[in-house]
C-alpha positions as semicolon CSV with decimal commas, in nm:
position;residue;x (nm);y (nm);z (nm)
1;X;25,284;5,127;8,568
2;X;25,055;4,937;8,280
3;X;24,833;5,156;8,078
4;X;24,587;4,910;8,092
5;X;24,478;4,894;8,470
6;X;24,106;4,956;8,605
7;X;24,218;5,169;8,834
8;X;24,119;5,579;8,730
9;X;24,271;5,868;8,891
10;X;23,930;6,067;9,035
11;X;24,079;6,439;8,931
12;X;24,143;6,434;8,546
13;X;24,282;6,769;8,538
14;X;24,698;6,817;8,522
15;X;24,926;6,928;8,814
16;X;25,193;7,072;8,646
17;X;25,397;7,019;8,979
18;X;25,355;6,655;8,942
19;X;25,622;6,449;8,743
20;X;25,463;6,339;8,396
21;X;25,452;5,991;8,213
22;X;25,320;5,879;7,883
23;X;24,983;5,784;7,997
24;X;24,747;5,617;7,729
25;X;24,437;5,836;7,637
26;X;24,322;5,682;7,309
27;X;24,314;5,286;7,262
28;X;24,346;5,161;6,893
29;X;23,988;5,116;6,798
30;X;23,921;5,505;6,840
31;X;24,209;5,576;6,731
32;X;24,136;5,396;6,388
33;X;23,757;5,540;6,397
34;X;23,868;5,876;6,423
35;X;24,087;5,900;6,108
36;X;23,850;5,650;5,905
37;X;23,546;5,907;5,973
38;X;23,789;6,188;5,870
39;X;23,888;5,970;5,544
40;X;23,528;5,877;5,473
41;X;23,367;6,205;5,540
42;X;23,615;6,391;5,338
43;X;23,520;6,144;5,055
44;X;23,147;6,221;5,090
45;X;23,164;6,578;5,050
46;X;23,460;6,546;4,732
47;X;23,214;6,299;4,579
48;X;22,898;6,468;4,626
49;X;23,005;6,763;4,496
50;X;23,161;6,615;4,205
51;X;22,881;6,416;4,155
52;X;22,750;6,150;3,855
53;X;23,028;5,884;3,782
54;X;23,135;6,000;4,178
55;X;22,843;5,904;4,280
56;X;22,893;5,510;4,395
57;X;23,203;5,627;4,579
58;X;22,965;5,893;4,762
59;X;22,708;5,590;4,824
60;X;23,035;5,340;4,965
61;X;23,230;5,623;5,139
62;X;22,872;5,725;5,348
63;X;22,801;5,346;5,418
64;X;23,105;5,345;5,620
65;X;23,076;5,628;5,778
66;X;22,700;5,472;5,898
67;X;22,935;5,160;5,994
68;X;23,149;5,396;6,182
69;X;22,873;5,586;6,401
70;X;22,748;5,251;6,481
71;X;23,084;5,097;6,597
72;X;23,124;5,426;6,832
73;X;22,785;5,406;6,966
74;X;22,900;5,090;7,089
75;X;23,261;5,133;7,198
76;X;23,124;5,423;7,386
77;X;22,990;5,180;7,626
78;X;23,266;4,889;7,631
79;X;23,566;5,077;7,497
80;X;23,912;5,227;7,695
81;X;23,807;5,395;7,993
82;X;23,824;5,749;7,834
83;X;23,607;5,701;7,486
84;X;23,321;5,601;7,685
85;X;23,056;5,822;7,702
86;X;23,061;5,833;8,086
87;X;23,380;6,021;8,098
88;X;23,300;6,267;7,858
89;X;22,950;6,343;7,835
90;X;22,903;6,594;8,135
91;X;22,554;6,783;8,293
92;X;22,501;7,164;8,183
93;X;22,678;7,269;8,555
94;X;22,987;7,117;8,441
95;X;22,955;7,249;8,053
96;X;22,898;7,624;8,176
97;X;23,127;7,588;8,497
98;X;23,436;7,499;8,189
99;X;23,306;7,734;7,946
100;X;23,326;8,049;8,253
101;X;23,660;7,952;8,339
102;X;23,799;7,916;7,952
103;X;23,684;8,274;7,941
104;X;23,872;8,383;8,212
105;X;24,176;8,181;8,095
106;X;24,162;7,944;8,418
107;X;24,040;7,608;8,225
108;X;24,205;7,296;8,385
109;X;24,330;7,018;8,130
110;X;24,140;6,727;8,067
111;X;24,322;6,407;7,981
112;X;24,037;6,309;7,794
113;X;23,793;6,527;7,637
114;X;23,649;6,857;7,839
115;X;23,317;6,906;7,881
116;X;23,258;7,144;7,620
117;X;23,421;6,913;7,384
118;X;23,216;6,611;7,475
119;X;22,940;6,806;7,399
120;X;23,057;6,909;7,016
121;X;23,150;6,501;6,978
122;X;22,795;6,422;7,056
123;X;22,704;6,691;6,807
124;X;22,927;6,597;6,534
125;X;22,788;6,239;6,549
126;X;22,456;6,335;6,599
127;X;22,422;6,583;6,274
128;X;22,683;6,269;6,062
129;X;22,387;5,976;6,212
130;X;22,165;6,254;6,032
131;X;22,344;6,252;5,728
132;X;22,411;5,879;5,683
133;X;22,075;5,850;5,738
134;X;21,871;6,051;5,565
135;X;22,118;5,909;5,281
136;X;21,966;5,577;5,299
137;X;21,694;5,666;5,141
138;X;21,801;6,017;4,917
139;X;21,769;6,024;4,569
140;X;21,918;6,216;4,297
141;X;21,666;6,164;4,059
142;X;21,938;6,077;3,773
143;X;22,119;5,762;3,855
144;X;22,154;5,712;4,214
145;X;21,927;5,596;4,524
146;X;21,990;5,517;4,822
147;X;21,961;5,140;4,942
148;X;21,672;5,185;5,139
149;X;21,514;5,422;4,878
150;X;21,203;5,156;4,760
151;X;21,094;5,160;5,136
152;X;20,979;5,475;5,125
153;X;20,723;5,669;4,898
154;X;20,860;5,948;4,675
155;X;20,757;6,255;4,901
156;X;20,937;6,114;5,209
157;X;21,230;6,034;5,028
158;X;21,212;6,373;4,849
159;X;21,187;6,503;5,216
160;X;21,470;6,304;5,311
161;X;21,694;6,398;5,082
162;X;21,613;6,743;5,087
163;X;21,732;6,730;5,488
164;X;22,080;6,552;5,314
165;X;22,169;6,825;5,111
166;X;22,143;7,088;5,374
167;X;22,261;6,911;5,685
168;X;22,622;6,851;5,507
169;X;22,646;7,259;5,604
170;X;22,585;7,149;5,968
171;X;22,832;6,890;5,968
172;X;23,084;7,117;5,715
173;X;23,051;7,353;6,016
174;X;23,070;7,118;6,290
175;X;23,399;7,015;6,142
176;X;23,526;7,363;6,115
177;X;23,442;7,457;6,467
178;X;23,605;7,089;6,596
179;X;23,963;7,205;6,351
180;X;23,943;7,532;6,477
181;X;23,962;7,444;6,861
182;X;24,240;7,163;6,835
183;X;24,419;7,489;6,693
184;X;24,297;7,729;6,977
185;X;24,396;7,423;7,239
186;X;24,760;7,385;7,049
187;X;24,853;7,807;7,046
188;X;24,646;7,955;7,273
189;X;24,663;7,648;7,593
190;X;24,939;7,516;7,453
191;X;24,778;7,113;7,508
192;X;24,834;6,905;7,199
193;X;24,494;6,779;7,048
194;X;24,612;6,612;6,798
195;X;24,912;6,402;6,882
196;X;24,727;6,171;7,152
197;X;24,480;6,127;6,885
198;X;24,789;6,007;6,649
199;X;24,961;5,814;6,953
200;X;24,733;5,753;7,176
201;X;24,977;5,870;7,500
202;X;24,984;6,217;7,630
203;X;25,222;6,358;7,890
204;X;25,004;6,355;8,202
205;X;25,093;6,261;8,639
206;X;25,234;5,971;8,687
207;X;24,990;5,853;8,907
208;X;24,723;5,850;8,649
209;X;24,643;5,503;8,535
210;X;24,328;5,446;8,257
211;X;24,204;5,138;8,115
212;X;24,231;5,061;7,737
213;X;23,892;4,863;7,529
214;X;23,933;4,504;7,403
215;X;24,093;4,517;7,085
216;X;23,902;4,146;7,033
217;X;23,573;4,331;7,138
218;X;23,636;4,583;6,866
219;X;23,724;4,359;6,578
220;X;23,430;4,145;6,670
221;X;23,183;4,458;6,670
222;X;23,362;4,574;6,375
223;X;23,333;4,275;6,171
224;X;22,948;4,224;6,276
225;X;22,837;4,565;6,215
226;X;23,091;4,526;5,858
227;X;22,863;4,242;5,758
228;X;22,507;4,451;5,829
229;X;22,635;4,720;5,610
230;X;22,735;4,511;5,326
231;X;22,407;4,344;5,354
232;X;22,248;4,702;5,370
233;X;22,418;4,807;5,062
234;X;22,296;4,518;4,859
């Protein structure tokens, strides 16, 4: 069976009476984003609060992570079958219908992400697009400023980086709250988070095929959106 047909099973949850194969969840190219945003982001908030001579590491380290957000906006609408958006990003009926039955201890596994998680993805890159952002244009008013910094007047940019300094609490406790549930999933559901995310197979029905993104497609929107950012940072 190839890992790489069209062809998607239309129940994503597990039947633990089915026989299981290594069925691929996570192509390369979000594989490769994932750990890169948890290696730059860990840079940004070692360098920021170190500070001074840390400073043009902070400035490189949240450049990429900009790169990053944009290269997953994209692949969430050309990637492998489950990083796009579509198969993760579920109504409110779906979010609360989970959420009820996680409570009661009668949550179905996902081979992708679960509705409640789609939701804290969307969140976590929403509150980092914040925070790349807003540091664009943030000053420290010693000897750093953002690229973008001389397009706007001081009091925006004071505003701006004002938002910066808090928002890293959001996306410190994003982060937390994302940790702490690939932990609840491993002990308390006993469904390993983390090791599709390192792999990219997970034990799953046989007759589950997904579709995997265009490795080519990647490196091309990689090295395009690599080029804007270097020009960005000049």
């Amino acid at each position: 069976m190839s890992s790489n047909s069209t062809r998607v099973s239309e129940d994503p949850f597990v039947d633990k009476a089915d026989p299981t194969c290594r069925i691929r969840v996570w192509d390369l190219p979000t594989r490769l984003f994932h750990w890169l945003l948890v290696l730059s982001v860990t840079t940004c908030f070692i360098t920021g609060s170190i500070g001074m001579t840390a400073m043009s590491l902070h400035m490189l380290s949240g450049l990429v992570v900009f790169g990053l957000l944009l290269f997953r906006l994209c692949w969430g609408f050309v990637g492998g079958q489950q990083s796009r958006f579509t198969a993760f990003v579920r109504g409110p009926r779906a979010v609360i219908g989970y959420a009820v039955e996680m409570l009661r201890g009668s949550s179905p596994r996902h081979l992708g992400h679960n509705p409640l998680g789609g939701w804290s993805i969307l969140a976590m890159m929403l509150a980092l697009a914040l925070q790349a952002g807003t540091g664009l244009f943030a000053s420290d008013d010693i000897l750093t400023q953002g690229p973008l910094y001389h397009l706007v007047d001081s009091t925006l940019a004071y505003q701006l980086t004002r938002i910066h300094r808090y928002n890293r609490f959001v996306v410190a406790f994003l982060a937390a709250i994302h940790v702490m549930a690939v932990f609840f999933y491993l002990w308390g559901k006993q469904d390993n988070l983390l090791k599709p995310m390192i792999t990219g197979y997970k034990d799953w029905p046989c007759d589950t095929d997904t579709s995997s993104g265009n490795p080519w497609a990647a490196a091309v929107i990689a090295g395009l959106l690599a080029i804007g950012v270097y020009f960005l940072a000049r």
